[in-house]
C-alpha positions as CSV (number, residue, x, y, z in Angstrom):
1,X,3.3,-14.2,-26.4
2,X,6.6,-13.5,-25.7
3,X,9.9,-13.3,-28.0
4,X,13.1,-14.1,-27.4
5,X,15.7,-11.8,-29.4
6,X,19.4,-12.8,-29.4
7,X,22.1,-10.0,-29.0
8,X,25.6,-10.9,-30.2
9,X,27.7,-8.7,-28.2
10,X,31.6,-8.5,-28.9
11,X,33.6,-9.7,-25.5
12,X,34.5,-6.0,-24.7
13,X,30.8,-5.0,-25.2
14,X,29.4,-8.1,-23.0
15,X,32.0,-7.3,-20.0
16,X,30.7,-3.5,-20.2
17,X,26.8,-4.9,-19.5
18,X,27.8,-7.0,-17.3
19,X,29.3,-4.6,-15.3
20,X,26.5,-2.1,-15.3
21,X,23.7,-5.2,-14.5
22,X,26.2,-6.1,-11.1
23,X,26.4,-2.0,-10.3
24,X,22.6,-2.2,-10.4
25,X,22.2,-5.2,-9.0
26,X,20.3,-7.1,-11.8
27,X,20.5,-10.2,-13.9
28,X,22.1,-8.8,-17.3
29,X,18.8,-9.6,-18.7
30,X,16.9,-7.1,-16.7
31,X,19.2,-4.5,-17.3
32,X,19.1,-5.1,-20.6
33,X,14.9,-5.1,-20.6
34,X,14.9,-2.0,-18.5
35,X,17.1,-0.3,-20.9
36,X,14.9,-1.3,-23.5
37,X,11.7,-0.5,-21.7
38,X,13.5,3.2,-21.3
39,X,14.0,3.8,-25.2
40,X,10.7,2.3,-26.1
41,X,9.1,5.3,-23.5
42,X,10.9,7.5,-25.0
43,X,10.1,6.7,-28.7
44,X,6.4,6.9,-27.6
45,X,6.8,10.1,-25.8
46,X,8.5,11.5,-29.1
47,X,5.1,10.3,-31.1
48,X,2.7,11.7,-28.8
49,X,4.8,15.0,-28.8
50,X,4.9,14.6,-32.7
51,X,1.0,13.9,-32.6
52,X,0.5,16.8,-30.1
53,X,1.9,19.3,-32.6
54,X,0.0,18.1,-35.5
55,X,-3.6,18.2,-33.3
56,X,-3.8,21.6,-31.5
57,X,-7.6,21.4,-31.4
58,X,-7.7,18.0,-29.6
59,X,-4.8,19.3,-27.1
60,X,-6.9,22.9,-26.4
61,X,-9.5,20.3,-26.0
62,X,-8.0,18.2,-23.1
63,X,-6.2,20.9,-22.0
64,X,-10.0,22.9,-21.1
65,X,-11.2,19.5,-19.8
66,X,-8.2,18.6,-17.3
67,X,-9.0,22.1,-16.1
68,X,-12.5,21.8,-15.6
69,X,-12.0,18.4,-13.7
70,X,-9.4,20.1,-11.5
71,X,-11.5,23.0,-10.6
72,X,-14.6,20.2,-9.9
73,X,-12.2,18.8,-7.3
74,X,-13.5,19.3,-3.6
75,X,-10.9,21.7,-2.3
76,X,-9.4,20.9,1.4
């Protein structure tokens, strides 16, 4: 289900997105959602780094398996 959030922007602030939604072409909404679809990939990115660094087995793991799958390609 989908959520609505409300963002009280100061005039200034609201004039700024504004202007960066009409440079992109978008509805200030999507700009908005795309900006927060960018920090949301980057928050997960920092996890899996974070989880990475805490599982070197399973990454020496997938890392031997990706390798193996590569070399099973057929090669042109």
């Amino acid at each position: 289900m989908a959520k609505t959030i409300t963002l009280r922007l100061s005039d200034d602030q609201y004039d700024l997105v504004k202007r960066y939604a009409e440079d992109d072409r978008q509805s200030m909404n999507a700009w908005i959602e795309s900006l927060v679809d960018v920090e949301d990939m980057r928050r997960r990115c920092a996890a899996h780094g974070q989880w990475m660094s805490k599982n070197p087995g399973a990454v020496s793991f997938a890392e031997t398996w990706a390798e193996q799958n590569l070399e099973a390609l057929p090669r042109p």
